[in-house]
PDB file with SEQRES, HELIX, SHEET and CRYST1 records, atoms N, CA, C and O in Angstrom:
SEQRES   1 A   56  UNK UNK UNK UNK UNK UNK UNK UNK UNK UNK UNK UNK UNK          
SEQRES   2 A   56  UNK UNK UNK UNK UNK UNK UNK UNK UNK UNK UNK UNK UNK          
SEQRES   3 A   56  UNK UNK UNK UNK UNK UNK UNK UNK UNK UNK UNK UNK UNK          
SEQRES   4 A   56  UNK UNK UNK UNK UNK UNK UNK UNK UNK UNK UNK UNK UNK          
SEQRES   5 A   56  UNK UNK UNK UNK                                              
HELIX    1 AA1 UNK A    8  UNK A   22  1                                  15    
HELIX    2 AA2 UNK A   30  UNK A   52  1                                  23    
CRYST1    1.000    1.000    1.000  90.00  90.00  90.00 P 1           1          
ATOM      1  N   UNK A   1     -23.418   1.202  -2.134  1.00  0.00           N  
ATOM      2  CA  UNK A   1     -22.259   1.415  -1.311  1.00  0.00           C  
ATOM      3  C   UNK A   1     -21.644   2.753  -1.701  1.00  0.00           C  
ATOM      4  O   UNK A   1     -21.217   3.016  -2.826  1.00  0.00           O  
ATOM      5  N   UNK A   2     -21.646   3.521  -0.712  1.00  0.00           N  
ATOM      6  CA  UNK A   2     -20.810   4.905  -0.972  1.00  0.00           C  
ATOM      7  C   UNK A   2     -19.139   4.993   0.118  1.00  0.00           C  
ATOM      8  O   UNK A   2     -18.823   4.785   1.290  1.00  0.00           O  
ATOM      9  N   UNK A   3     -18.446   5.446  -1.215  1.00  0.00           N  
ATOM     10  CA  UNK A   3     -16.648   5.021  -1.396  1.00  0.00           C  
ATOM     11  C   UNK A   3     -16.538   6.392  -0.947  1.00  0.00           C  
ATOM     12  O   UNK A   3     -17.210   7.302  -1.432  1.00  0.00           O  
ATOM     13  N   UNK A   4     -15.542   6.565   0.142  1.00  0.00           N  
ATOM     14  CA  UNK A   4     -15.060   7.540   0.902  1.00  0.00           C  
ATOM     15  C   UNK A   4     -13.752   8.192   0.447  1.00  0.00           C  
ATOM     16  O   UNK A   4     -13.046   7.682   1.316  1.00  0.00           O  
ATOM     17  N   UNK A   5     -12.904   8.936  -0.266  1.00  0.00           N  
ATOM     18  CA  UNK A   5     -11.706   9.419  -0.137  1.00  0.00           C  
ATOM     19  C   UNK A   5     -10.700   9.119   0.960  1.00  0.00           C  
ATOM     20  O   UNK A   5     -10.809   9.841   1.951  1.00  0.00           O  
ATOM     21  N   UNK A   6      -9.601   8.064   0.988  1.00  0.00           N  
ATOM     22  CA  UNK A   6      -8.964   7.472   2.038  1.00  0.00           C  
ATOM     23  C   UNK A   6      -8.014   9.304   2.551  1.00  0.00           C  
ATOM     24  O   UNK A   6      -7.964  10.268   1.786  1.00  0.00           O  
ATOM     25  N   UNK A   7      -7.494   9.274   3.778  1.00  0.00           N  
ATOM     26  CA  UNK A   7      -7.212  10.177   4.487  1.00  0.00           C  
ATOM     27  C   UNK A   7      -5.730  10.302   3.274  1.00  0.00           C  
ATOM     28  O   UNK A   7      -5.472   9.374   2.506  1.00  0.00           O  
ATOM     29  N   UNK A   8      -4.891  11.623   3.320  1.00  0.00           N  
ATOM     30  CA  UNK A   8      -3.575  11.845   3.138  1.00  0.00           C  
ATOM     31  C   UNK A   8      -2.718  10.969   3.475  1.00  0.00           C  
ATOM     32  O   UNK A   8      -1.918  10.518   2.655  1.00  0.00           O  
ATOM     33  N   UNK A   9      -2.766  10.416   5.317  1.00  0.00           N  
ATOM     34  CA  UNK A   9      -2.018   9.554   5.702  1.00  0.00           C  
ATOM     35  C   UNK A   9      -1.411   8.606   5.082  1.00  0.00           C  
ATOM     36  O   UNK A   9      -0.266   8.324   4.728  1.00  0.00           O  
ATOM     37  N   UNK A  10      -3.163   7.890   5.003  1.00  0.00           N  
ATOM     38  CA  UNK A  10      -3.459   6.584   4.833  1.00  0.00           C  
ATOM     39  C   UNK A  10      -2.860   6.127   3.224  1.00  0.00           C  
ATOM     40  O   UNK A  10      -2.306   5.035   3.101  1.00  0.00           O  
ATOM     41  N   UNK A  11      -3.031   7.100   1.969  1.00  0.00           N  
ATOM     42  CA  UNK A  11      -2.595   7.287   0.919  1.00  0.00           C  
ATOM     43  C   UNK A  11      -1.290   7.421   0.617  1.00  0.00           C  
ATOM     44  O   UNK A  11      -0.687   6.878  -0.309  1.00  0.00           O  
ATOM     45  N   UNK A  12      -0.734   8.415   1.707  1.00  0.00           N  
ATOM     46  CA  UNK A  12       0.725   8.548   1.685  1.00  0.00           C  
ATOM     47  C   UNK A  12       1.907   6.993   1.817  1.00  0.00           C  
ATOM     48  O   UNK A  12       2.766   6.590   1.033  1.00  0.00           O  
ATOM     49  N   UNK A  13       1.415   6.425   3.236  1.00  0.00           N  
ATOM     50  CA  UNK A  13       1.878   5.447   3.447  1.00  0.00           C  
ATOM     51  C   UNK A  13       1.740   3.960   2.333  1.00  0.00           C  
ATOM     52  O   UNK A  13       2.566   3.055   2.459  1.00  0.00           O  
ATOM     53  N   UNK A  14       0.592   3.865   1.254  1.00  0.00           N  
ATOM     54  CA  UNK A  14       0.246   3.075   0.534  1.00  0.00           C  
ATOM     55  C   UNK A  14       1.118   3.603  -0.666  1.00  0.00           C  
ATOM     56  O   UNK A  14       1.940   2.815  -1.134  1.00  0.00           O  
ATOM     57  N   UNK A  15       1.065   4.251  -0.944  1.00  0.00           N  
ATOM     58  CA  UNK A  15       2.185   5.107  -1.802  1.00  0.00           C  
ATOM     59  C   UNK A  15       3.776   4.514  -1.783  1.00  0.00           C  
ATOM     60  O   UNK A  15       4.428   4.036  -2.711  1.00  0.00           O  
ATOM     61  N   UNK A  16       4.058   4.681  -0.700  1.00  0.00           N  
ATOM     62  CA  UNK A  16       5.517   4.417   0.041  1.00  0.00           C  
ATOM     63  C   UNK A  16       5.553   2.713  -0.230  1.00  0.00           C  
ATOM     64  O   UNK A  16       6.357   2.040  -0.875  1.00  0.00           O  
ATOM     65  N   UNK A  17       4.579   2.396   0.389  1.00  0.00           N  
ATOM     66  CA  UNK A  17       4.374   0.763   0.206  1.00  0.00           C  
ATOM     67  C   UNK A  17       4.621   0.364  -1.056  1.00  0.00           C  
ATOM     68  O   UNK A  17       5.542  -0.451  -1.115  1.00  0.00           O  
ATOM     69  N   UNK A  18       4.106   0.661  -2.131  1.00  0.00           N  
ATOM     70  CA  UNK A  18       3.896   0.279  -3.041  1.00  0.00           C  
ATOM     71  C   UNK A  18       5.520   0.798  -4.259  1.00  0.00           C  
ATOM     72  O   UNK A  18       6.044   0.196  -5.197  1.00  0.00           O  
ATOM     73  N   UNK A  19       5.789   1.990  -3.676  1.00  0.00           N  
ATOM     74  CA  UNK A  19       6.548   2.170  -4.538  1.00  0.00           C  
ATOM     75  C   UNK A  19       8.178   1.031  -3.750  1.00  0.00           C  
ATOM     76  O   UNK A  19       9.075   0.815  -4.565  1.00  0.00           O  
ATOM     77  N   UNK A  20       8.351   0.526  -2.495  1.00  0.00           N  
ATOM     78  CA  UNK A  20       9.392   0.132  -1.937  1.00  0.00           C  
ATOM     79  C   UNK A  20       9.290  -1.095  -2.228  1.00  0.00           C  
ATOM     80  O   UNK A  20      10.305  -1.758  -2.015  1.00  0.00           O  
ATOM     81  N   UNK A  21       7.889  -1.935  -2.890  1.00  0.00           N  
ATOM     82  CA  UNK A  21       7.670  -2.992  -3.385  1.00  0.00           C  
ATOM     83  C   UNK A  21       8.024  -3.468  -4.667  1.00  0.00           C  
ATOM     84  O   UNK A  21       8.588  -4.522  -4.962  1.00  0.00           O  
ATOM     85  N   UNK A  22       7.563  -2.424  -5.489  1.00  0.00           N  
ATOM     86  CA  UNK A  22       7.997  -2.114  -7.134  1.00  0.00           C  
ATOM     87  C   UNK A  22       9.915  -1.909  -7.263  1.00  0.00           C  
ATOM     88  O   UNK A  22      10.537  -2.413  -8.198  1.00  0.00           O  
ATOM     89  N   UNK A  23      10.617  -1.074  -6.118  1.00  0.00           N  
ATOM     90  CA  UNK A  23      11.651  -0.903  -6.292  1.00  0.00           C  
ATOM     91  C   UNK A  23      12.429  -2.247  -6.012  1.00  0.00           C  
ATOM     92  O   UNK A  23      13.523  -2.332  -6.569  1.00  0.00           O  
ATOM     93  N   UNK A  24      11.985  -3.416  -5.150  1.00  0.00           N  
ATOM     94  CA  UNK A  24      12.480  -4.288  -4.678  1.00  0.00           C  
ATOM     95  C   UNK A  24      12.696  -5.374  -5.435  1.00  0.00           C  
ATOM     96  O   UNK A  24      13.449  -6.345  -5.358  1.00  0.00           O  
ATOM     97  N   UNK A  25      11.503  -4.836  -6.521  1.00  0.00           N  
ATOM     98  CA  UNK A  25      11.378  -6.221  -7.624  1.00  0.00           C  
ATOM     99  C   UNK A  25      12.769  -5.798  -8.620  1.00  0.00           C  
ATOM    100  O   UNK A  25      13.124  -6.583  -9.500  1.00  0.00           O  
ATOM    101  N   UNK A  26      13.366  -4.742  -8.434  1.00  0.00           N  
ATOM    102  CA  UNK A  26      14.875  -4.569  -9.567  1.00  0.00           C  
ATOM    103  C   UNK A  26      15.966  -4.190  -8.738  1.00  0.00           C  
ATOM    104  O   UNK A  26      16.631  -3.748  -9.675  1.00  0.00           O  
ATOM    105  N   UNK A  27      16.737  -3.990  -7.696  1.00  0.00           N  
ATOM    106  CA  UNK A  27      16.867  -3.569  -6.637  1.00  0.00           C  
ATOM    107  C   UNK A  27      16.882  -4.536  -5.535  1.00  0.00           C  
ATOM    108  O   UNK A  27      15.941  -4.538  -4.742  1.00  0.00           O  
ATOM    109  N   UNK A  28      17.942  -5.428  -5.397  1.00  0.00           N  
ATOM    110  CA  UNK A  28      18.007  -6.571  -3.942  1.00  0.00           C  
ATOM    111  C   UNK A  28      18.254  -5.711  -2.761  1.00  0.00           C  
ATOM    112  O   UNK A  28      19.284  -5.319  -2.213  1.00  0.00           O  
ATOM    113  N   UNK A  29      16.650  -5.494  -2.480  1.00  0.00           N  
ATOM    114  CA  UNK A  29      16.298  -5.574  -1.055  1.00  0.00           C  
ATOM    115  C   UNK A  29      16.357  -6.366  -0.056  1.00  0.00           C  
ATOM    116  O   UNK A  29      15.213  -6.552   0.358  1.00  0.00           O  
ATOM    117  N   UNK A  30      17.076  -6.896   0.507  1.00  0.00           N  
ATOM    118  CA  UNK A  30      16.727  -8.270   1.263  1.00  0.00           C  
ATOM    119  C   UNK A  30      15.396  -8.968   1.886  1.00  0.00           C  
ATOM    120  O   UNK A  30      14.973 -10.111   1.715  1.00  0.00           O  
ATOM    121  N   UNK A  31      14.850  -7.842   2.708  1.00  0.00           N  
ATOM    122  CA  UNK A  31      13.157  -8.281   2.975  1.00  0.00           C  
ATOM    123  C   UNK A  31      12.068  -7.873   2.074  1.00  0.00           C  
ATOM    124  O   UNK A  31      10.976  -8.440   2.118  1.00  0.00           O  
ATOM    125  N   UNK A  32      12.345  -6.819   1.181  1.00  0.00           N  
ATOM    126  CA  UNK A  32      11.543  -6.555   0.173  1.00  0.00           C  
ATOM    127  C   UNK A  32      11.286  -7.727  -0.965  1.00  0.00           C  
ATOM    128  O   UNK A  32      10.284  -8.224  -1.480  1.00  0.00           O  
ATOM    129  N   UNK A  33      12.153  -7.838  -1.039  1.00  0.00           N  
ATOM    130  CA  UNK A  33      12.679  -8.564  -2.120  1.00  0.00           C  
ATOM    131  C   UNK A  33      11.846  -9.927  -1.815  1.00  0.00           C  
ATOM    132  O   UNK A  33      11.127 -10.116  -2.796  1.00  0.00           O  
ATOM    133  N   UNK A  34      11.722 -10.589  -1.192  1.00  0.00           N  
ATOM    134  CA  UNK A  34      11.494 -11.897  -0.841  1.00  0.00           C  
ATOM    135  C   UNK A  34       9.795 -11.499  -0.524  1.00  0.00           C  
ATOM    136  O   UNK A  34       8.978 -12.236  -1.076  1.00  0.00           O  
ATOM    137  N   UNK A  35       9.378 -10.613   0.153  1.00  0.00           N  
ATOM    138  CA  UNK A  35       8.154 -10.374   0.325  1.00  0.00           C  
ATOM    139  C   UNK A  35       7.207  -9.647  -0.223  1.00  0.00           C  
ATOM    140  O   UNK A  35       6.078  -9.513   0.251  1.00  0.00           O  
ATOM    141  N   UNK A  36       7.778  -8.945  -1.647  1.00  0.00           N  
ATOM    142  CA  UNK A  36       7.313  -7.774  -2.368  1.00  0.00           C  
ATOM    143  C   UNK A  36       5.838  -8.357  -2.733  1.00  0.00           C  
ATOM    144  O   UNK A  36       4.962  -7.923  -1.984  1.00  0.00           O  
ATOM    145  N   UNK A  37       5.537  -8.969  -3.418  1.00  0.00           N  
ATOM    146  CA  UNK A  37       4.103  -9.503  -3.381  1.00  0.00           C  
ATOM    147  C   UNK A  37       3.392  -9.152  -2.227  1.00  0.00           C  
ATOM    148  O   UNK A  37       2.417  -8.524  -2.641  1.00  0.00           O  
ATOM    149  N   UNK A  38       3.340  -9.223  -0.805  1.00  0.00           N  
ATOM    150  CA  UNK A  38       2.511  -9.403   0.088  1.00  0.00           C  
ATOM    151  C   UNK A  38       2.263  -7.860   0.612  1.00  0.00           C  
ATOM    152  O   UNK A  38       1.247  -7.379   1.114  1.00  0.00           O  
ATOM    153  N   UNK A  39       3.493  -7.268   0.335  1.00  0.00           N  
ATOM    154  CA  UNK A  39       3.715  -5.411   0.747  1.00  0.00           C  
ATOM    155  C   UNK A  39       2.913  -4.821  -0.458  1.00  0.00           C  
ATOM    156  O   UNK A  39       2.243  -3.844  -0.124  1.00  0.00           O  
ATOM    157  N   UNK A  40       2.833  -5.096  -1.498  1.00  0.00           N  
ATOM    158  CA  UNK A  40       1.957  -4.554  -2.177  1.00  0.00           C  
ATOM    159  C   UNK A  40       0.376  -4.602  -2.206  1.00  0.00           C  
ATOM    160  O   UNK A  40      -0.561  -3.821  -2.365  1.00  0.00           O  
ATOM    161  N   UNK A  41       0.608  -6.047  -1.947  1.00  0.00           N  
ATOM    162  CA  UNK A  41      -0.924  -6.594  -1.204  1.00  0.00           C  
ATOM    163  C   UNK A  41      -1.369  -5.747  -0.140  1.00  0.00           C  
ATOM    164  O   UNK A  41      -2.435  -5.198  -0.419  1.00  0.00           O  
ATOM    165  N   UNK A  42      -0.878  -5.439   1.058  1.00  0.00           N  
ATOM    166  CA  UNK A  42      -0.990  -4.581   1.928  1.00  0.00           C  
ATOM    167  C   UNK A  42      -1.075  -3.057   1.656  1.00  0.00           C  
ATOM    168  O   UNK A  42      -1.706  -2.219   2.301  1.00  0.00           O  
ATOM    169  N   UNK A  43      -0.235  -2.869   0.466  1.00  0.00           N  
ATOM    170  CA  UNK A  43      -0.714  -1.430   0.159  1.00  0.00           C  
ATOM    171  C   UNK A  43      -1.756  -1.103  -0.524  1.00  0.00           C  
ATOM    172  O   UNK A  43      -2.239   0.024  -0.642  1.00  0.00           O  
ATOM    173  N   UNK A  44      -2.237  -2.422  -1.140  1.00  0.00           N  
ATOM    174  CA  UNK A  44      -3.454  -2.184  -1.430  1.00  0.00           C  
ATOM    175  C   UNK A  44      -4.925  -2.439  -0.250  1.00  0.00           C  
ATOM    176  O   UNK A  44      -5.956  -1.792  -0.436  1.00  0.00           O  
ATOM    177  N   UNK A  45      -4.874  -2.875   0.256  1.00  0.00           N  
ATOM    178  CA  UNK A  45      -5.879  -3.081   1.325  1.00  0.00           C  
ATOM    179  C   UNK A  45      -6.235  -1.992   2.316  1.00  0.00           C  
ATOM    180  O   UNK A  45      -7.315  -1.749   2.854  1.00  0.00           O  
ATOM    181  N   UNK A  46      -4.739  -1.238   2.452  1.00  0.00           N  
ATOM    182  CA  UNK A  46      -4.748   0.097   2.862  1.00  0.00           C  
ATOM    183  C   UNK A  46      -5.561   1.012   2.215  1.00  0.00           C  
ATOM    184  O   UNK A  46      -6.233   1.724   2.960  1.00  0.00           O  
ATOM    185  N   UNK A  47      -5.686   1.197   0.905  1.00  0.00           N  
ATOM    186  CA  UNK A  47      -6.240   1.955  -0.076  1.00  0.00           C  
ATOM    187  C   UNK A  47      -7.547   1.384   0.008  1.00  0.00           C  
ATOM    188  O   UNK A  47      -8.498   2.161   0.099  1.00  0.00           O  
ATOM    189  N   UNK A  48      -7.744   0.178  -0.007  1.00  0.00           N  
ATOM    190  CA  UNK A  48      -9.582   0.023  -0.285  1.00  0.00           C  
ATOM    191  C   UNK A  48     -10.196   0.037   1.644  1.00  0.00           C  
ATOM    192  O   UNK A  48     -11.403   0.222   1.802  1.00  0.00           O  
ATOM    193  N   UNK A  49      -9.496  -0.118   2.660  1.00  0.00           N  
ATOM    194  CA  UNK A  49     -10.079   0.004   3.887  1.00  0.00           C  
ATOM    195  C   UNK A  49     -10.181   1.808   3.657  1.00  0.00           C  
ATOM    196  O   UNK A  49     -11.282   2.126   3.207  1.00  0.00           O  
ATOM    197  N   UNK A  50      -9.478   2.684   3.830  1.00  0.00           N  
ATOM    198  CA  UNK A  50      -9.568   3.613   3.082  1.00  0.00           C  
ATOM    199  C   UNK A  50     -10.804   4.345   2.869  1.00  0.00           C  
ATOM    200  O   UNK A  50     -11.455   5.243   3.404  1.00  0.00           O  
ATOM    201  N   UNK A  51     -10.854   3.498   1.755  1.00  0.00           N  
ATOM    202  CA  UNK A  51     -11.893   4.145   0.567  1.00  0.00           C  
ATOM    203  C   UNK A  51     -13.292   3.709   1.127  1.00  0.00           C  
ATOM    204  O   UNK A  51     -14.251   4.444   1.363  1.00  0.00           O  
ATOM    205  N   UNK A  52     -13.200   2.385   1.285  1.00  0.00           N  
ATOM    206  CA  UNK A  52     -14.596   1.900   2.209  1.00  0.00           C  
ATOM    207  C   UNK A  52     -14.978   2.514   3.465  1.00  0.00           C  
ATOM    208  O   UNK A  52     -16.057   3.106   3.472  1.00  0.00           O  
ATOM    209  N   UNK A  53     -14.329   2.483   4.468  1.00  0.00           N  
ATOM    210  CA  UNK A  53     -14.727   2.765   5.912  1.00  0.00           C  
ATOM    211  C   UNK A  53     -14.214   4.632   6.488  1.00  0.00           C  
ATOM    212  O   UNK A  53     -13.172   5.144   6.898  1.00  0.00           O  
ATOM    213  N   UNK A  54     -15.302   5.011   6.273  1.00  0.00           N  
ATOM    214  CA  UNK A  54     -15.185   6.177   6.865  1.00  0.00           C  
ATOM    215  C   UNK A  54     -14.367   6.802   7.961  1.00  0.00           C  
ATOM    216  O   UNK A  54     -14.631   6.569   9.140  1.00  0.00           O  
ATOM    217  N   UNK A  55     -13.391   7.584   7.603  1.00  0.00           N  
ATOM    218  CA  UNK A  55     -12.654   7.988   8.935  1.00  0.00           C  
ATOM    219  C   UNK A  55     -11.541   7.106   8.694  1.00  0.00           C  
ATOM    220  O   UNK A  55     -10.844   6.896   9.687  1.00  0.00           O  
ATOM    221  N   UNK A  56     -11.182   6.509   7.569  1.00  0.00           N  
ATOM    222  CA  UNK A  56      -9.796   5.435   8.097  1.00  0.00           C  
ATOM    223  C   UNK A  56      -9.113   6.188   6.743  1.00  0.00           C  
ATOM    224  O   UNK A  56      -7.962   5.917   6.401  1.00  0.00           O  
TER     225      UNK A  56                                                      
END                                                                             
């Protein structure tokens, strides 16, 4: 299996994800907060669709 470099975008936005997830866990976010597990989850899936599938 050959791993692709995910786009700027795609990195940028997983970035954002991840850091609004981490901030939520100290920091009462109201929807973060309650869902931070699953947004991080998502920022990661972002990163490995990404890395796997060419062009994403």
């Amino acid at each position: 299996m050959r791993l692709n470099a995910p786009k700027k975008i795609v990195w940028l936005i997983s970035l954002i994800l991840a850091v609004v997830s981490i901030l939520g866990r100290f920091v009462l976010i109201p929807f973060v907060t309650v869902y931070g597990f699953w947004i991080i989850c998502v920022a990661w899936l972002l990163l490995f669709l990404g890395s796997w599938l060419k062009g994403f």
